[in-house]
C-alpha positions in Angstrom: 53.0 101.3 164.4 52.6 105.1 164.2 51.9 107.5 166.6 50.2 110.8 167.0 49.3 113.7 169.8 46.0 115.3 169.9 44.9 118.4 171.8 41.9 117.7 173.8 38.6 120.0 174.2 36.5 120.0 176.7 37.7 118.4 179.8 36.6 120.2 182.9 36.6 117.6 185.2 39.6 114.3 186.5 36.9 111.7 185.1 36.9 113.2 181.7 40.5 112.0 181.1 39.1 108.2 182.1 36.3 108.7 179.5 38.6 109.3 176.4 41.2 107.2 177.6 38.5 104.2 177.8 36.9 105.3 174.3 40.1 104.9 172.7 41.5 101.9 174.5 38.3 100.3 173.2 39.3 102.0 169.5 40.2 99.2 166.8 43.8 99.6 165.7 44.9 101.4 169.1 47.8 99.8 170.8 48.1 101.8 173.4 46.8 105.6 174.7 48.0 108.1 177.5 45.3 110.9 178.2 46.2 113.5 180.4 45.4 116.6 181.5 47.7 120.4 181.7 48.1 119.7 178.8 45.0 118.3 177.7 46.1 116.0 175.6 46.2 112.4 174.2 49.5 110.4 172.8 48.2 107.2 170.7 50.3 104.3 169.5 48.1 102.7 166.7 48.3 100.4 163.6 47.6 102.3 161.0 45.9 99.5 158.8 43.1 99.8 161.4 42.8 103.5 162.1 43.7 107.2 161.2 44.1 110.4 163.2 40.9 111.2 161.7 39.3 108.3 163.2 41.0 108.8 166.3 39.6 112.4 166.5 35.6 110.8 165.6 36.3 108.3 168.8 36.9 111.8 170.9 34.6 113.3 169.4 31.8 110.1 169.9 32.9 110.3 174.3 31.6 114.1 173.8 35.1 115.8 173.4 36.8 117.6 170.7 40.0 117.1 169.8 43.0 118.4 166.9 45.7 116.5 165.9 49.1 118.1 166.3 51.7 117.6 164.2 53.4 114.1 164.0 55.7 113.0 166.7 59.4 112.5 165.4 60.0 108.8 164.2 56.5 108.4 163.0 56.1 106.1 159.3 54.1 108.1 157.9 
């Protein structure tokens, strides 16, 4: 498993947070996802034979968001 934070933007309202935390629940690969808001960001647990950060970022982008990835969090395969 691998994991990775992205910024999130775009969020103005508390139900934004449940939109990209349902998009990427819903993700192939994703094992599990914490969205959340000051900061806006999103920490994702995935199998990287299934997904990328890149894809990761399209499913944000696909729930209406934008999002960057930020660096790798420490212990990551890479």
């Amino acid at each position: 498993m691998n994991a990775h934070k992205l910024e999130l933007i775009g969020m103005h309202c508390s139900m934004c947070p449940a939109t990209i935390q349902a998009a990427l629940d819903m993700s192939d690969g994703v094992e599990s996802a914490k969205v959340t808001r000051k900061p806006d960001r999103a920490v994702i647990i995935y199998d990287n034979t299934d997904t990328s950060p890149a894809k990761l970022v399209e499913v944000v982008e696909n729930a209406g968001y934008e999002a960057k990835i930020l660096p790798n969090l420490s212990g990551e395969k890479k």
